[in-house]
N, C-alpha and C positions, 0 to 999 in steps of 0.2 A: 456376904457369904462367909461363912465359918468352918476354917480348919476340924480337921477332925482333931489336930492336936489339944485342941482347948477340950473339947469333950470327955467328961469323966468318967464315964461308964459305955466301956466297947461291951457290954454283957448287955446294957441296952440297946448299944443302935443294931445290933448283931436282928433283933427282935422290928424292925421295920418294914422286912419283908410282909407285904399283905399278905394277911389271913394265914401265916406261915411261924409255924414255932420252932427252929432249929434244934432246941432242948430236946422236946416231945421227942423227937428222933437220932437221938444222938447216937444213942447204944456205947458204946465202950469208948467211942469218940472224947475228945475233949477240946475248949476254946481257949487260945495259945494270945493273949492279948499282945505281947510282943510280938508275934508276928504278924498278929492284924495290925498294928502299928508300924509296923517296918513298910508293908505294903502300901498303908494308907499318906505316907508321910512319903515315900518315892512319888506320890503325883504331884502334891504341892512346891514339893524340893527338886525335884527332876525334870518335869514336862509342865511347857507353855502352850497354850492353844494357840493355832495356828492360823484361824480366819475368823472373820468376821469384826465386830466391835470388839474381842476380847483378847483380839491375836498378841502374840506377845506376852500377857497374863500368866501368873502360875495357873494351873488347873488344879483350883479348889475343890475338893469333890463337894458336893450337896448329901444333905442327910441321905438322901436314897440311895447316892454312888456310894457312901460310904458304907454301909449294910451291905452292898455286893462285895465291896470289896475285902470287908471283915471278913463276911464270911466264907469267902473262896478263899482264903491264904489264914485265918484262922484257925479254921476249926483241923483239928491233926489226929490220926490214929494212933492208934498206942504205940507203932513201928517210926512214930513221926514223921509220916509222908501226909498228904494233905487228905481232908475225909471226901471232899467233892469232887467228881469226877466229872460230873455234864452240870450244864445249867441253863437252864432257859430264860432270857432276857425278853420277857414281852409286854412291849411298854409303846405306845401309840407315837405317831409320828413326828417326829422333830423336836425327840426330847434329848437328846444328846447320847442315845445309846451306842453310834460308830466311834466319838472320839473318847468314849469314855473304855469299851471293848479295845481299842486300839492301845491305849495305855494299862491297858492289860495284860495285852503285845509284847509292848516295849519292859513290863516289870517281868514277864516267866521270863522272856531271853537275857534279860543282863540279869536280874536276882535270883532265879533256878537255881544254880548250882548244878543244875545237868550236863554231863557232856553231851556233846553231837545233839542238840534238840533242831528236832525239826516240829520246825511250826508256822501253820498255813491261816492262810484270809480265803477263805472260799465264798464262794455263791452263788447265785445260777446262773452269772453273765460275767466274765472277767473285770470287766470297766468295774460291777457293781462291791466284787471284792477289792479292785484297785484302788475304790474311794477309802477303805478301813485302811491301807496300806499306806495310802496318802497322810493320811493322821499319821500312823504309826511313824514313818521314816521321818516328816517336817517336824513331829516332836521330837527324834532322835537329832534331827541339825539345828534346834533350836539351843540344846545342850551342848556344850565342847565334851563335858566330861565323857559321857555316849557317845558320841562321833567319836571322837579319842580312838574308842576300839571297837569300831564296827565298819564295814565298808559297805555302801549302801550303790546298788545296781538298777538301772531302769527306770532311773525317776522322770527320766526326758525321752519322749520319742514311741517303740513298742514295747509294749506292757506284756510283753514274754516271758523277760527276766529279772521282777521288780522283787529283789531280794535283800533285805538287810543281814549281812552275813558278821559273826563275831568269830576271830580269826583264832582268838584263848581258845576259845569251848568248841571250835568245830562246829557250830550251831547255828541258824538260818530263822529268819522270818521270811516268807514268802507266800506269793500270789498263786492262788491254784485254779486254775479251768476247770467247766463242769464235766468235761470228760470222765466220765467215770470209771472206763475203762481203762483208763492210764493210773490210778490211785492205790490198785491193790499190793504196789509193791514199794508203797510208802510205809513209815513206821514212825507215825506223829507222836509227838509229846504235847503240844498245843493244836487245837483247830477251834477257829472261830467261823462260825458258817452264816454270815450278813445275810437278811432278807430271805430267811425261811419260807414264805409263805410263795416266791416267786420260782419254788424248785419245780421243775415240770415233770421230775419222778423223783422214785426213793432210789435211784440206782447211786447215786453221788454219796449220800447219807450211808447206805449200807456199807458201800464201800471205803469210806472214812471210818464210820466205829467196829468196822471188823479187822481193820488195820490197827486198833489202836490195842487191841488184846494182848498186846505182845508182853509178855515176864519182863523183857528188857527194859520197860518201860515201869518205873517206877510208880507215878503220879500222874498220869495221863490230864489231859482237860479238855472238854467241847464242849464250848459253849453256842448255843443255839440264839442270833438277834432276831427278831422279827415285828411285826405288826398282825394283827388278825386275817385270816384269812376264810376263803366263802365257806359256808356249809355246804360240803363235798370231802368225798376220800381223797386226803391227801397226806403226803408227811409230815406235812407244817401242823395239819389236826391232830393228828398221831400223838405226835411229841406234847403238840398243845393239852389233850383230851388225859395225859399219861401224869403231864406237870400238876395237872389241878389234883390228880386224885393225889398224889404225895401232897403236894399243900394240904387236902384236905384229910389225911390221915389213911385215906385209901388201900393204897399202897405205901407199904414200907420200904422205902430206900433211901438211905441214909447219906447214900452218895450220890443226891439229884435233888437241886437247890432248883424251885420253880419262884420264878420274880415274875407275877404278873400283875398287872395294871389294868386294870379292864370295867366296863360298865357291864348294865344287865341290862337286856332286852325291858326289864320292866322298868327302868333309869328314866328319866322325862332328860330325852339328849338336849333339850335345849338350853338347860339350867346351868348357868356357870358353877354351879357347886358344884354337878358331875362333873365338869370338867377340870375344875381342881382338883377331884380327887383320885381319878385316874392319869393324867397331866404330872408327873411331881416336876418337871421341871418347867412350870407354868410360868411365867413372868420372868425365868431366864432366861432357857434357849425358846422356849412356846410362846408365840405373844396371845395374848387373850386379845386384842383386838384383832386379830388374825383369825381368830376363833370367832368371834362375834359375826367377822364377814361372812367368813364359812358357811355357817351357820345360818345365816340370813338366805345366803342361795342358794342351801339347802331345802329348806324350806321355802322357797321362789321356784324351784326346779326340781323334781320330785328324785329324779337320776340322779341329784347329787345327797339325798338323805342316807343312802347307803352307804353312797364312797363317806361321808360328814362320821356316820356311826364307824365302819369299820377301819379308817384311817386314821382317827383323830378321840374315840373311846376305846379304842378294841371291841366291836361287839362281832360277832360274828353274823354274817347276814346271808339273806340267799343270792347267789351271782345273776340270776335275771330277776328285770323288775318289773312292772303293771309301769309303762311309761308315761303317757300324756293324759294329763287332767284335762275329762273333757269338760270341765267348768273354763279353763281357758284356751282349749277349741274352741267350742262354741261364742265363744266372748269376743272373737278374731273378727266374727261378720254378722254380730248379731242382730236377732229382727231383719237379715235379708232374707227375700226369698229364693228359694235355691235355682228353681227354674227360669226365673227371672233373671236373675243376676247371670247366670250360664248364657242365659241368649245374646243378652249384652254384652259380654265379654269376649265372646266369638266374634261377634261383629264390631267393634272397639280396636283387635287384636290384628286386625286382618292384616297383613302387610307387615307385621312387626314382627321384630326377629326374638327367636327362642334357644330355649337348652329344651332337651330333652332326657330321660329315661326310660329303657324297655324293659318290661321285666316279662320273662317270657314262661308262663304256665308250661303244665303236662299238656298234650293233646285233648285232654277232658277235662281242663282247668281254665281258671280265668287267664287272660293275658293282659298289661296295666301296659298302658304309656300314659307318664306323665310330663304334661309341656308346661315351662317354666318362663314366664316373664317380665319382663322390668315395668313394676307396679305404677310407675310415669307413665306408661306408654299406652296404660288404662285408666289415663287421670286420675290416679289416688298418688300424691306426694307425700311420700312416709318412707320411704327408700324402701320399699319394702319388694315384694315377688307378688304377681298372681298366677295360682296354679293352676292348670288347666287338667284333670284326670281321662282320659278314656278309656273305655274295659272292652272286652271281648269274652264272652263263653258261648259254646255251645249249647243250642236251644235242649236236647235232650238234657241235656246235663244240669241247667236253669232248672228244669221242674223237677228232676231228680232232688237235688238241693232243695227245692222246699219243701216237697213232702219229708225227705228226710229230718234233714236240719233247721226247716223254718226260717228259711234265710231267703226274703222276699226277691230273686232273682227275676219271677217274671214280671211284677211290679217295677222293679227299675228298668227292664230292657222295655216296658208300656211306657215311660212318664223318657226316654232317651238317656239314661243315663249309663246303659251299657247293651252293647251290639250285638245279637246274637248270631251266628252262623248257624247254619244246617247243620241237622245229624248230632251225633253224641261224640266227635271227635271236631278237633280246634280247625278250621280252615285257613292254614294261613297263606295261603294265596289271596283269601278276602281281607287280611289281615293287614297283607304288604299294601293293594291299593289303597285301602283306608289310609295308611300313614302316608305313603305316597301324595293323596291328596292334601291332606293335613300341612306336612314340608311344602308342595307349595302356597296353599295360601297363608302362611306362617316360619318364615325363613326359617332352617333347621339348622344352627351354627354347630351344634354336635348333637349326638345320640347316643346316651352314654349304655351297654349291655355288659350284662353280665359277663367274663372273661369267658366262663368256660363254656358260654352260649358260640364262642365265638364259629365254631364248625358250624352251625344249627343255618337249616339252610335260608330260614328266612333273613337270618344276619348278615350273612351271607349276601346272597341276591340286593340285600337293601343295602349294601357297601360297596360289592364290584358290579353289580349291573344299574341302580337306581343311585348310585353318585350319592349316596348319604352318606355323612364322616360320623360313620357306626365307631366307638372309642370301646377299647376293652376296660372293662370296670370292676372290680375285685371287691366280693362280697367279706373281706374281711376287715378284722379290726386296722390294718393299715389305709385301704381306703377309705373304709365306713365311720370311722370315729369321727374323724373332724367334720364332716359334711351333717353328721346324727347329733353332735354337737347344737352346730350352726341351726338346724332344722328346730330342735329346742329353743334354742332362744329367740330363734323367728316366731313360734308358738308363740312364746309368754310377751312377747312384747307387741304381739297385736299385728305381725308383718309380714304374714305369707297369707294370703287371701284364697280362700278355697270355696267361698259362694256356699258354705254349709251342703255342700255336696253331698248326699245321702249314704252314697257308697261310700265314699272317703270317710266321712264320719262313723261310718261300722269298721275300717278298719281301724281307722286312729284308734277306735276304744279298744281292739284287737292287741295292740302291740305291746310285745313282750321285750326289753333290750337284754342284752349279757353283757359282762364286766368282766374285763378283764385286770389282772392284778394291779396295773396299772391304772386303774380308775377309768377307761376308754371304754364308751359303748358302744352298741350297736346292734339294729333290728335282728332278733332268731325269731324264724318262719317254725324251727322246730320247737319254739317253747309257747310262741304265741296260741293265743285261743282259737283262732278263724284266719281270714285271709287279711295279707296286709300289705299288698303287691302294692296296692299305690300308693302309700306311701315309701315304701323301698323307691320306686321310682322317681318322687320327689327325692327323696336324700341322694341317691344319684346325679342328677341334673341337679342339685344345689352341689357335688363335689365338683363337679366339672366348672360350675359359675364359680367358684370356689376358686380351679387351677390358676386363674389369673395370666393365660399363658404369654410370655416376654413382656409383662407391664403391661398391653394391653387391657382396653374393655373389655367384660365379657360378650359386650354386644355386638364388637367390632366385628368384619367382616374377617377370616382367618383359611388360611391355606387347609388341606385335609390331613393335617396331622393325625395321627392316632398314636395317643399313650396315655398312659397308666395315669391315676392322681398316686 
């Protein structure tokens, strides 16, 4: 790694920024190389990184930190206050943009020259600004001469009051909550706002750069970090959608420096040359073999191509996705036949203990329970599940569906593959015996429903009158991810045995996941094509085989507990 002091020309690294001419736009503006240099030589001379293989270390910038940092502390107005006012940092995942933003931190408050600066770490979750503060403060106690004069609050214990306070200038670094309603009577000089893309409204943003209007405030700065986020209205687009047209000459403003890093949809993501080139801090903080795996399971796991593009190129992608290759459904139990294999598995199964999941339709909908068993206890050794699906709808409602929709319902309930009740509404009194009989010839260790089924009278009746340990089960991303998870990789590795089930097989091709910022999925009934109840009820009954509850088997015999995964 090379100092930026050795570097001859700051008029060219200034020009690094992709696709980004700072000239083009300067207007009256002008580029102050001494004080690009002043700034650029405070990280090498002043701050040590603080973790990792490097801890300890001056923090050398890399050519790409160094072009941010030219150019936020270079370039000056003809009044000599700074020309950049915002700046957007959007550069893919684990390229070192928190410690390098953090030392950003640490130069506006000791080299400003501002009185009374206040300046914040924000983001949409406390912890997630406390990490950029984490940097900030350990590079300030890595230095005497910093420590010297600053007193640093809340590094141990609650993260309420994690503030690095300079006692000369009246001035503050500090941690901000996303409360947005508490902000409007701040009057920032600095605000860096970590992980853009995880704000869950513009309420926090507004209230930050409306705050920062203030005359008092000379040279204000907000800088925006982030990674890509889904195609949808949100702030993180906003800003994102606003950066590119100033890079691209779009809009004019001269005081809004857009750094972004990013592939293109038409990019082949699996080419390590995109990956270099959007990556600049590839083989330092990025490992390419980190990438390489990524990548690999990426493409092994279809769920993971989006989070691979949008966390790791910047692409922007869509939040639900077409989930299971049925080339590796199908692949699970191939060449059985489905009829065949169902009869044997009922009678194989008898006596052996199960998980369950109910997912319970409209009145004039299908209702799914799917029973889940240990793939031993069906003679296949592959540690794996066999699933057992049953459906329910109503006979009016069956031929409704396929004149309308073509979706062969009385076909399946002819060949037994789902039970129809009377009439054009759900009978679930026929419903409860069914399962009734099912628990006992098929021990029922739990039954895992829907939470907010939980009033619904047949869950009811099948928990305080029929002695079943009905479990409330929460259709969000807090229970659904790891079990939608696990459910995938039981797919691809050949281990949840489903007999080519014809139903099942129409919903598998059905399901649609959503994603959340944090890469978590999990089955939307509202974005999927058709019905996809049984498998929801498998990824239920795999959360609960999942709970593990006290160490325990999941097969073991267990008291009527009921709670949450």
């Amino acid at each position: 790694m090379t100092a930026i002091a050795q570097q001859t020309d700051l008029c060219e690294v200034i020009t690094l920024i992709p696709g980004y001419d700072p000239f083009a736009s300067a207007g009256d503006c002008a580029f102050d190389e001494q004080a690009a240099q002043l700034a650029i030589d405070f990280f090498h001379e002043c701050l040590h990184h603080i973790e990792g293989a490097v801890a300890g270390q001056p923090f050398i910038l890399e050519p790409w930190e160094q072009a941010i940092v030219a150019n936020l502390f270079g370039w000056k107005k003809p009044d000599g206050t700074r020309r950049y006012r915002e700046a957007l940092i959007y550069v893919p995942r684990k390229n070192g943009k928190t410690p390098l933003t953090a030392g950003i931190g640490d130069y506006v408050l000791f080299c400003d020259n501002e009185i009374g600066q206040q300046d914040y770490c924000a983001a949409g979750e406390r912890e997630q600004a406390s990490l950029l503060f984490r940097h900030a403060a350990g590079m300030v106690r890595a230095e005497p001469e910093l420590e010297s004069r600053c007193t640093i609050y809340g590094e141990k214990g609650t993260t309420q009051n994690r503030t690095i306070h300079v006692e000369a200038t009246g001035s503050f670094l500090k941690v901000l909550s996303a409360e947005a309603d508490t902000k409007h009577g701040a009057n920032p000089h600095l605000v860096v706002v970590d992980e853009l893309h995880v704000q869950k409204n513009r309420r926090l943003i507004d209230a930050l750069t409306t705050s920062m209007s203030s005359a008092n405030r000379l040279q204000p700065l907000l800088i925006y970090l982030t990674t890509a986020d889904y195609m949808r209205p949100t702030i993180c687009n906003e800003v994102y959608d606003y950066a590119c047209k100033v890079r691209d000459g779009i809009i004019e403003d001269a005081a809004f420096l857009p750094v972004i890093y990013e592939a293109t949809p038409a990019d082949d993501w699996t080419d390590p040359a995109v990956w270099a080139r959007v990556n600049p801090n590839l083989g330092v903080s990025v490992s390419e073999d980190y990438l390489h795996r990524e990548c690999k399971k990426a493409q092994e796991f279809p769920s993971k191509e989006n989070e691979f593009k949008r966390l790791h190129l910047n692409i922007r992608t869509e939040q639900d996705i077409r989930w299971l290759p049925m080339d590796k459904w199908d692949a699970v139990d191939a060449g059985t036949d489905p009829a065949a294999w169902r009869a044997e598995m009922l009678a194989k199964l008898a006596g052996k203990k199960c998980i369950g999941g109910l997912d319970l339709g409209s009145t004039g909908d299908l209702t799914a329970l799917g029973l889940l068993f240990d793939a031993a206890d069906a003679g296949i050794e592959d540690g794996g599940y066999v699933l057992l699906p049953f459906f329910w709808v109503p006979a009016d409602s069956a031929r409704k569906r396929e004149r309308k929709d073509r979706v062969p319902y009385p076909a399946w309930i002819k060949t037994g593959y789902i039970t129809p009740s009377a009439g054009d509404a759900m009978d679930y009194d026929f419903v409860r015996r069914d399962i009734n009989k099912l628990a006992d010839r098929y021990p029922l260790i739990d039954l895992a429903a829907d939470r907010l089924f939980q009033g619904d009278q047949l869950v009811t009746q099948l928990r305080e009158q029929d002695g079943l340990n009905v479990v409330a089960f929460g259709q969000g991303f807090l229970s659904m991810a790891a079990p939608t998870k696990k459910f995938e990789e039981l797919v691809i590795a050949k281990k949840i045995h489903h007999g080519n089930n014809p139903v099942l097989r129409w919903m598998a091709s059905n399901v649609t996941v959503e994603m959340d910022a944090a890469g978590n999925i999990k089955p939307s009934k509202k974005k999927s094509t058709e019905k996809i109840d049984g498998i929801v009820t498998a990824i239920m009954a795999i959360g609960r085989a999942m709970a593990n509850v006290h160490g325990t088997s999941i097969y073991e015999e267990r008291g009527p507990l009921v709670f949450d995964v």
